[in-house]
C-alpha positions in Angstrom: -29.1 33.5 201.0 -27.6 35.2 198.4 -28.5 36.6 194.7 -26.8 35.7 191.9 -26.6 39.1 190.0 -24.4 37.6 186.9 -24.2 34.9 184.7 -21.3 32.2 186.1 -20.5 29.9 189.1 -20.4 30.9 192.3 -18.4 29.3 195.1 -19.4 29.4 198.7 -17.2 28.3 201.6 -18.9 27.6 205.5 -17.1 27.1 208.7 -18.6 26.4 211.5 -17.7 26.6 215.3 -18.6 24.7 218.4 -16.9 27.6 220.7 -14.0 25.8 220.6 -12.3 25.3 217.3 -13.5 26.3 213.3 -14.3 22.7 211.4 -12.8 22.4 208.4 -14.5 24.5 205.1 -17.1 22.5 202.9 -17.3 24.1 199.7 -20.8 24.6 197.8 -20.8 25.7 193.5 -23.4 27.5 192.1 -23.7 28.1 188.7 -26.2 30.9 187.3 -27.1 31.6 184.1 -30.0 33.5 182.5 -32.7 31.6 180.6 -32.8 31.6 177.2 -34.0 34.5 175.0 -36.1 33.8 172.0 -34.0 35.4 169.1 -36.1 37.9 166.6 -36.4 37.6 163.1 -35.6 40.8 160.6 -36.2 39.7 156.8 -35.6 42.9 155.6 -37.7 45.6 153.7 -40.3 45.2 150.9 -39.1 45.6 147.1 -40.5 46.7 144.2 -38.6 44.9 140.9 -38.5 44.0 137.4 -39.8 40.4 136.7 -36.6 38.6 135.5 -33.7 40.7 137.7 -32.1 39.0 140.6 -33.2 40.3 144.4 -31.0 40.0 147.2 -32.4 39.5 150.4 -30.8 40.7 153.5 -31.8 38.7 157.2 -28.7 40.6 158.9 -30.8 42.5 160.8 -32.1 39.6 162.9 -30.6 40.0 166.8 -30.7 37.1 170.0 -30.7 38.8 173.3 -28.1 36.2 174.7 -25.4 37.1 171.6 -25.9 33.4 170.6 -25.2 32.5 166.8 -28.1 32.5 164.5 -29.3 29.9 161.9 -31.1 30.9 159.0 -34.4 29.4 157.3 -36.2 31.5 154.4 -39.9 30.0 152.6 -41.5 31.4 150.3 -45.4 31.7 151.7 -46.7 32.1 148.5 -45.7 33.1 145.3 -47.4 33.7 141.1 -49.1 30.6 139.9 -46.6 28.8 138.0 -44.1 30.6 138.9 -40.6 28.4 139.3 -38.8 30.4 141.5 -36.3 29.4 144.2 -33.4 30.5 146.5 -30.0 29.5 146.1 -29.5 28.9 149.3 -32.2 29.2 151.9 -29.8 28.8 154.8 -28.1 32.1 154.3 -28.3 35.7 155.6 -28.3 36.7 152.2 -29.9 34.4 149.8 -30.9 36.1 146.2 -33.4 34.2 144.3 -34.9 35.4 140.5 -38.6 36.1 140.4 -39.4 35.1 136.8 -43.4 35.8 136.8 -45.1 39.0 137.3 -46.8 39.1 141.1 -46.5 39.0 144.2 -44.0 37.1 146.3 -44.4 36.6 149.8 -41.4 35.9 151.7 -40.7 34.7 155.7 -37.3 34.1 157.7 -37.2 31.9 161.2 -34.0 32.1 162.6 -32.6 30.1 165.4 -30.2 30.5 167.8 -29.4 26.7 168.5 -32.4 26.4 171.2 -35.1 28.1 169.8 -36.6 29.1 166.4 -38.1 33.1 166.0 -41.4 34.2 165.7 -41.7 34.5 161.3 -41.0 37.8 159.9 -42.2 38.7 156.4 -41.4 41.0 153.3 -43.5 41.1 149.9 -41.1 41.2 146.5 -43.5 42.8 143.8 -42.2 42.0 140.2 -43.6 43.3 137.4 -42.7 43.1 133.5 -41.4 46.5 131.6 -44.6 47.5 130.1 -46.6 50.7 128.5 -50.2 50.7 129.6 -52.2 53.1 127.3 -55.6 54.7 128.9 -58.6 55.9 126.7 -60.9 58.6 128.2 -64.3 58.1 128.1 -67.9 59.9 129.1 -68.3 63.5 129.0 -70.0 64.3 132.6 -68.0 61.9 135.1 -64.9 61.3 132.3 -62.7 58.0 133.5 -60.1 56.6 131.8 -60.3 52.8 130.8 -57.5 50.9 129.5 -57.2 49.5 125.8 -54.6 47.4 124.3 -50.9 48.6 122.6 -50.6 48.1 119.8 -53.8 50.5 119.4 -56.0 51.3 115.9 -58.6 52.8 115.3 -61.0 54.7 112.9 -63.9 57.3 113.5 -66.6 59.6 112.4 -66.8 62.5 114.4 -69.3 65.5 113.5 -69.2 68.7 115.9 -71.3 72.1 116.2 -68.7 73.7 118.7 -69.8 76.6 120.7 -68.7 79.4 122.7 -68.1 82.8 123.5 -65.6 83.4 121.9 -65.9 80.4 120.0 -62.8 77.5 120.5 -60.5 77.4 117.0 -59.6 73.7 117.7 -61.8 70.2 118.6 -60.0 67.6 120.6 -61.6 64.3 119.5 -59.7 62.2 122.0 -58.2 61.8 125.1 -55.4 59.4 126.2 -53.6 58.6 129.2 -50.4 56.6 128.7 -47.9 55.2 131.3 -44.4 53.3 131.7 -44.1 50.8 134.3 -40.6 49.3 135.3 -38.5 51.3 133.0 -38.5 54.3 130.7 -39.7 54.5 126.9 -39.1 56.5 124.2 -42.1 57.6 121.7 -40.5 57.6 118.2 -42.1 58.3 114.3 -45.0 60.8 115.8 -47.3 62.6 113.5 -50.3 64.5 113.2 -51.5 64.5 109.7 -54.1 65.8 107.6 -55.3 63.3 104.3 -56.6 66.1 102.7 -54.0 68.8 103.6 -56.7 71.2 104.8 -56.0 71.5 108.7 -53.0 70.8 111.1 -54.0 68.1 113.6 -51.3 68.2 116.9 -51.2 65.4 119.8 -50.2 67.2 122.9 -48.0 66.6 125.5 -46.3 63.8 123.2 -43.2 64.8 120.7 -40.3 63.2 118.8 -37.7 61.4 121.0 -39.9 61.9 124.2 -38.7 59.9 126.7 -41.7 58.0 128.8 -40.2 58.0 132.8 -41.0 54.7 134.9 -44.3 55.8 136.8 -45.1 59.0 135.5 -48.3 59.3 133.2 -48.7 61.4 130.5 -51.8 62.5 129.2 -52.5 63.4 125.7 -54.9 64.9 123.2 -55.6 64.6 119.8 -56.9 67.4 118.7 -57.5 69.3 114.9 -58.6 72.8 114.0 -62.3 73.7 113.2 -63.0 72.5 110.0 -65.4 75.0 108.2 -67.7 72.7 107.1 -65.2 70.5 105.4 -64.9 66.9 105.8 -61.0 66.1 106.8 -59.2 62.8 107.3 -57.1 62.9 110.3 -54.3 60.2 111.1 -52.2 60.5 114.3 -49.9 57.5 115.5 -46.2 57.1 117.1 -44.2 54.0 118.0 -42.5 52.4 121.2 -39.2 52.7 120.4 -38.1 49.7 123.2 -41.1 47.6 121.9 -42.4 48.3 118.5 -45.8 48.6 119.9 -47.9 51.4 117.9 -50.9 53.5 118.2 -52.8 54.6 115.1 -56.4 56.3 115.2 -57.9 57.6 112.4 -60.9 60.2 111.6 -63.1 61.6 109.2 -63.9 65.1 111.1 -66.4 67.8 109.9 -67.2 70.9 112.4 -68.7 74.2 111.8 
């Protein structure tokens, strides 16, 4: 007996004797080789993208024990309703395809190294459309912040009896949370005015030319001087430069 300790053939020679004279060799091959190794799938990280750009997928990463070429096959396992999207070329290591709906797409690669296909390996591609999402606060003992629609308007009556020791000089009559997602914005035509010219109104944390990062939020606060007992009509809006989208929100304000 023998063992075979590497891939290849193995030839073995006998001879025997009678005590006399050798007989001539016989010859025996053996050929070894090490059973086949299922190869492993690698489809690549997740991806977070704008709806519309093309992603490159990368399945270079995928190994075979044995060093035997690979064949690819990506599938999408599930993807937006309606969405139309396909690879151009699903037999690749690097197929690109264009997501053109916001949503989730779920992605899987076999591979196969001419005997035997891979266990599936998956990656999500999240796509989402260049957007600003404007948040309105609301309640005054467990505050949240709910969204509302850009372009935003609207128009109040707000009375206040403000108190304090000392006693606060301004009344914020709203608070707003607003945030850019998949690109940056620019907040353009800003202003804080007073109908009646008898206080300054300011929004806060928001000025000309302000430049909205991808992600971040910004909170904000409309807010006007004690009024004296007057009756004032505030105005505050701004635009999205990249959109046009405008908020507006009005109010006739009277404090002590």
């Amino acid at each position: 007996t023998f063992t075979a300790d590497v891939d290849g053939t193995y030839v073995a020679q006998l001879i025997v004797n009678d005590g006399t004279v050798d007989s001539a060799a016989d010859t025996v091959s053996v050929i070894a080789a090490t059973a086949n190794s299922a190869p492993v799938a690698n489809a690549g990280n997740d991806q977070n993208v704008t709806a519309g750009t093309t992603v490159f997928l990368d399945g270079s990463g995928s190994t075979d024990a044995d060093g035997d070429g690979l064949f690819y096959s990506w599938d999408f396992v599930s993807k937006p309703t309606g969405s139309l999207s396909e690879f151009d070329d699903a037999t690749t290591v690097n197929p690109s395809f264009t997501p053109d709906l916001d949503g989730s797409y779920v992605i899987s690669l076999l591979v196969n190294d001419g005997i035997e296909d891979s266990d599936p390996d998956t990656l999500t591609v999240d796509a989402v459309q260049p957007s600003v999402k404007l948040f309105r606060e609301s309640g005054l003992i467990n505050p949240v912040f709910n969204e509302v629609s850009l372009p935003y308007s609207s128009n109040s009556t707000v009375s206040a009896n403000v108190m304090g020791i000392p006693t606060p000089t301004t009344y914020t009559l709203d608070t707003f949370r607003i945030v850019a997602e998949a690109q940056s914005f620019t907040i353009i035509n800003l202003t804080a005015t007073d109908g009646t010219g008898q206080v300054v109104p300011t929004i806060s944390n928001l000025s000309e030319g302000l430049v909205l990062a991808d992600g971040v939020a910004v909170e904000f606060e409309l807010a006007s001087p004690l009024t004296g007992g007057a009756t004032v009509s505030l105005n505050y809006s701004f635009e999205i430069q990249e959109t046009g989208e405008t908020f507006s929100a009005s109010y006739t304000f009277t404090s002590n």
